[in-house]
C-alpha positions in Angstrom: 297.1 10.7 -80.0 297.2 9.0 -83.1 296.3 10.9 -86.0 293.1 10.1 -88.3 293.2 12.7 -90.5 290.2 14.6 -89.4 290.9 18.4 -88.5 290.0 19.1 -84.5 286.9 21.9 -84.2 287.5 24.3 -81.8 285.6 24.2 -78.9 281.6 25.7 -79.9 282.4 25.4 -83.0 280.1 23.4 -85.4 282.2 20.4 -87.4 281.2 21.3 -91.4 279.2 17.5 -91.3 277.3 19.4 -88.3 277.1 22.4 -90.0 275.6 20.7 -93.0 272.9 19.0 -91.4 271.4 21.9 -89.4 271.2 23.6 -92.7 269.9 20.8 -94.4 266.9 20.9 -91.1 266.5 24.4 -91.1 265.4 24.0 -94.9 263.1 20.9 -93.9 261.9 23.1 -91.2 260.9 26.1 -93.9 259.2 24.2 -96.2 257.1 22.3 -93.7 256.2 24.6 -91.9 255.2 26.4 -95.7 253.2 23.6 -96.7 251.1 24.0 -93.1 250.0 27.3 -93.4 249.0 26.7 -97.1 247.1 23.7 -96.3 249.2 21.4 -98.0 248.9 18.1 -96.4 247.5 14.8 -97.5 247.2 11.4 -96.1 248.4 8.7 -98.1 246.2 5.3 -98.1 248.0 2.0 -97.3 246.1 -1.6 -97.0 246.4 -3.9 -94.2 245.0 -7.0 -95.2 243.8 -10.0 -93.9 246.0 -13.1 -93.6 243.5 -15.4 -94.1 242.4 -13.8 -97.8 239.7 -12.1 -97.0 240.5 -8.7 -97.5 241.6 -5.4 -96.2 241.2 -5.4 -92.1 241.4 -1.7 -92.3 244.0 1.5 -93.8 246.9 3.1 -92.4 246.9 7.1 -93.5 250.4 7.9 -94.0 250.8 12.0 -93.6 252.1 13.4 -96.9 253.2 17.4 -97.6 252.9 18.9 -101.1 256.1 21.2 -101.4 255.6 24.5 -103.0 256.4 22.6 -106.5 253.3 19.8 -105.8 255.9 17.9 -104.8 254.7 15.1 -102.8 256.5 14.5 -99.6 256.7 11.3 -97.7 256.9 11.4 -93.6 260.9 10.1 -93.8 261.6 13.0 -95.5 260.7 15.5 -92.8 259.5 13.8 -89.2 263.1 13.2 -88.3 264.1 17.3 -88.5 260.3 18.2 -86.9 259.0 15.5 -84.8 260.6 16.9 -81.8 259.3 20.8 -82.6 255.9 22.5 -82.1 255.8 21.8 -86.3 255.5 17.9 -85.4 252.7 18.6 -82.8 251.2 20.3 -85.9 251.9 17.8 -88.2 250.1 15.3 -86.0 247.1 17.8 -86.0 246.8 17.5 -89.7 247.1 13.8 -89.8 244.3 13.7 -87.6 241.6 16.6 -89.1 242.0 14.8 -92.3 241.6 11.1 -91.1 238.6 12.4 -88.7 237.1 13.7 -91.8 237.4 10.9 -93.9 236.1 8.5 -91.2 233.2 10.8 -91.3 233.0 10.7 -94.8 233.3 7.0 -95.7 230.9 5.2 -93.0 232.5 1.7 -93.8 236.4 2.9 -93.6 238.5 1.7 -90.7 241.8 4.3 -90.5 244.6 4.5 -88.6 246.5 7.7 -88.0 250.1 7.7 -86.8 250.7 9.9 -83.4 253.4 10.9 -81.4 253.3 10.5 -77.3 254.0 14.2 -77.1 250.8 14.9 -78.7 248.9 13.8 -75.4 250.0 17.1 -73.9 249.4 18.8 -77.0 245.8 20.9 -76.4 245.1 21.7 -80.1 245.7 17.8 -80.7 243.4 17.2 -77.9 240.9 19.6 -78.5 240.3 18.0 -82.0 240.0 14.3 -81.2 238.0 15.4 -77.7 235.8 17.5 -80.0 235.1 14.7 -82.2 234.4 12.2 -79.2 231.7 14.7 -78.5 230.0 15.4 -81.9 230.3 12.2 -83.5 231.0 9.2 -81.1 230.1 6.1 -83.1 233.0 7.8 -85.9 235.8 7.4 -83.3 235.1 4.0 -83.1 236.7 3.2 -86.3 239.6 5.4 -85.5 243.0 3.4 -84.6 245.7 5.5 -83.2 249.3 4.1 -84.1 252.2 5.1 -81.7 255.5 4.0 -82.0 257.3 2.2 -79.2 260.0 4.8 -79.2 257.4 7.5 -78.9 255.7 5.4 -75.7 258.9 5.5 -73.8 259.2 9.1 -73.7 256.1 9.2 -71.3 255.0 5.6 -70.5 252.7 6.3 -67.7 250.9 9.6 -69.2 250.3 7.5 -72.6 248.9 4.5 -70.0 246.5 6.8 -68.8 245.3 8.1 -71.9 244.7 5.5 -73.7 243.1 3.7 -70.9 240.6 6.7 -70.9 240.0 6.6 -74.9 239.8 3.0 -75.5 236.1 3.0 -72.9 234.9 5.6 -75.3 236.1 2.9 -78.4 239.2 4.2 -79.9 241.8 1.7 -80.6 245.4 1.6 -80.1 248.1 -0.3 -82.0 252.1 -0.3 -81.1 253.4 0.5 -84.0 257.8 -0.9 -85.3 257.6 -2.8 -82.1 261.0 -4.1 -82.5 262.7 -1.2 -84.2 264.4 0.3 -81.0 264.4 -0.6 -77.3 262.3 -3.5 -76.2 260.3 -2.7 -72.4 258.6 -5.9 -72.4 257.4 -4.9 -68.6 255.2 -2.6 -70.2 253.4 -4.9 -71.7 251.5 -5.3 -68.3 251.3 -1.2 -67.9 249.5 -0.8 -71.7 246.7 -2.7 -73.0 247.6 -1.7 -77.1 245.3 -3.5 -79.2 247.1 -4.2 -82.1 250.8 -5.0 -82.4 253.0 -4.2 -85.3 256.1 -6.4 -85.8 258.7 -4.1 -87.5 259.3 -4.6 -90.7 263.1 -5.9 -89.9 261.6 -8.8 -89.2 259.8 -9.4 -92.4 262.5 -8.9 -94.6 263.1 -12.5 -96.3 261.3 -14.2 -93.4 261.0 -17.5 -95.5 264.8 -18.2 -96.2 266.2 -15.9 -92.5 266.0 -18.5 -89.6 266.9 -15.8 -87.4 264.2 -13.9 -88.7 261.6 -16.7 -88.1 262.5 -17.3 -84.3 262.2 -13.2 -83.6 258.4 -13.3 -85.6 257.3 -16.3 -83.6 258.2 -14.8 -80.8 256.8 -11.7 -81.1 253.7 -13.4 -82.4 253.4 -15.3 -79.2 253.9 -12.5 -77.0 250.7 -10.4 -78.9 248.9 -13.7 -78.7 249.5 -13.8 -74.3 248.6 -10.2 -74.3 245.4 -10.5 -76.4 246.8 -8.2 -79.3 245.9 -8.3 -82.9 249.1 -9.0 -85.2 249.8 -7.1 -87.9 253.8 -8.0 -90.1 254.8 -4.6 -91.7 257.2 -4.5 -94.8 256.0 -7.5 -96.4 257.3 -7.4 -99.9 256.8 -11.1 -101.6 254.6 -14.0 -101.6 257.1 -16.2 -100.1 257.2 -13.9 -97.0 253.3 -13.4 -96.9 252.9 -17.2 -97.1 255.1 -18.1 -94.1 253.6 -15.1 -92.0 250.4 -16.3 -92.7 251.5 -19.8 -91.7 252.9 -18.8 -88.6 249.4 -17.1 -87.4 249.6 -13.4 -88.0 246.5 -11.7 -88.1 247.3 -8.8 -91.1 249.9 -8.0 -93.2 251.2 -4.4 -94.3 253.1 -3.8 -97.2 254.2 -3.2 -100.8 253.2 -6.8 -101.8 249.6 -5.7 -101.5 249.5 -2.0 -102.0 252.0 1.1 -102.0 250.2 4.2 -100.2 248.1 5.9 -102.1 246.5 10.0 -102.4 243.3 7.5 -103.6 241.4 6.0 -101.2 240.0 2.7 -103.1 236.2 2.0 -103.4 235.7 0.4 -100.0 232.5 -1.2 -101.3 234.7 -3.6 -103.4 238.1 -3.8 -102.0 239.6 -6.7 -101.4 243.0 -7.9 -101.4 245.3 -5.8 -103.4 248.2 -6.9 -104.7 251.3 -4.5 -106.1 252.1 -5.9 -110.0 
């Protein structure tokens, strides 16, 4: 065997890079699970505009934690060591109390609150959107829930069902980093997602990246067969909103109109929004 400098580890024994990083989630663990039981969670605001200028189509609400600092603490910090726990079934329960209430709140708001497929067996998850299906139906209706395509392949044909049940009563559903991981296009016949968002890979220098323009119009002409709203995430420049917009997307998503924000914007006279 040739040798590559790396020290065997005896057999059920951790390697120190293992070591490390189940200390390092054990710690995210804590301190999330900290900031749940104080109440510490936010959603963060994000804009997804319209491509044709006139305006913002609706928000994303990003879930945030406040550490015990004040700390703010974005989703990629955390998701990655919870979202397979009972703490990311939690998590999911927070996004969704606080977008439900703002919904409530702010009559003219459209929100979308990320989810993850194991939340459809999740009863607290369920009892909150089911109990809000009840008491305040016409609310719902401005309620888009964003799963990731990862996340749909874990269950495909429980998540077929239940959004097939939820969109009669009015909820959307959009697929969200389609593209990111593995592509099932055959279920694009089993779901009937509303909205698809084109990872943000794609974007990235979209007006100069040939390869990146053949993948987008792809993807854009798979939505348009399948009746789906197009949103491009990640977009960062003019020059990239400009050729999106041009190649027929319906919305765009990114820092070149609006980092996420604790502040929901006056809804009465948003518009575009542009990052300086």
């Amino acid at each position: 065997m040739r040798d590559n400098g790396v020290e065997p580890v005896e057999p059920g024994l951790e390697s120190p890079l293992d070591a490390a990083i189940s200390h390092r989630d054990r710690g995210t663990l804590a301190m999330v699970q900290q900031a749940l039981a104080r109440g510490d969670t936010r959603l963060a605001f994000q804009p997804i505009v319209r491509a044709d200028g006139m305006g913002v189509a609706f928000f994303e609400g990003l879930i945030r934690i406040l550490d015990e600092t004040g700390r703010i603490i974005p989703a990629r910090d955390f998701m990655g060591a919870v979202e397979d726990s009972d703490i990311g079934r939690q998590i999911d329960c927070a996004a969704l109390t606080i977008g439900l209430q703002m919904l409530k709140d702010h009559p003219t708001l459209r929100l979308s609150i990320n989810m993850s497929a194991r939340s459809v067996g999740y009863p607290r998850w369920m009892t909150i959107l089911r109990t809000c299906l009840r008491d305040h139906p016409t609310v719902v209706e401005r309620l888009i829930l964003e799963i990731t395509e990862s996340s749909v392949m874990i269950m495909p044909e429980i998540v077929a069902i239940f959004m097939e049940d939820l969109q009669d009563k009015g909820i959307t559903f959009a697929l969200d980093d389609f593209g990111a991981g593995y592509t099932a296009f055959r279920h694009f016949k089993t779901f009937c997602f509303d909205i698809l968002k084109i990872d943000g890979q794609f974007t990235r220098d979209i007006a100069e990246d040939a390869d990146n323009q053949v993948l987008s119009e792809a993807l854009i002409g798979l939505a348009r067969h399948f009746g789906m709203l197009v949103v491009s995430e990640a977009v960062e420049t003019a020059s990239e909103a400009q050729w999106l917009a041009a190649a027929g997307v319906d919305c765009m998503q990114g820092y070149y109109y609006g980092a996420p924000s604790l502040q929901l914007p006056d809804l009465d006279t948003s518009r575009v929004m542009r990052s300086a």
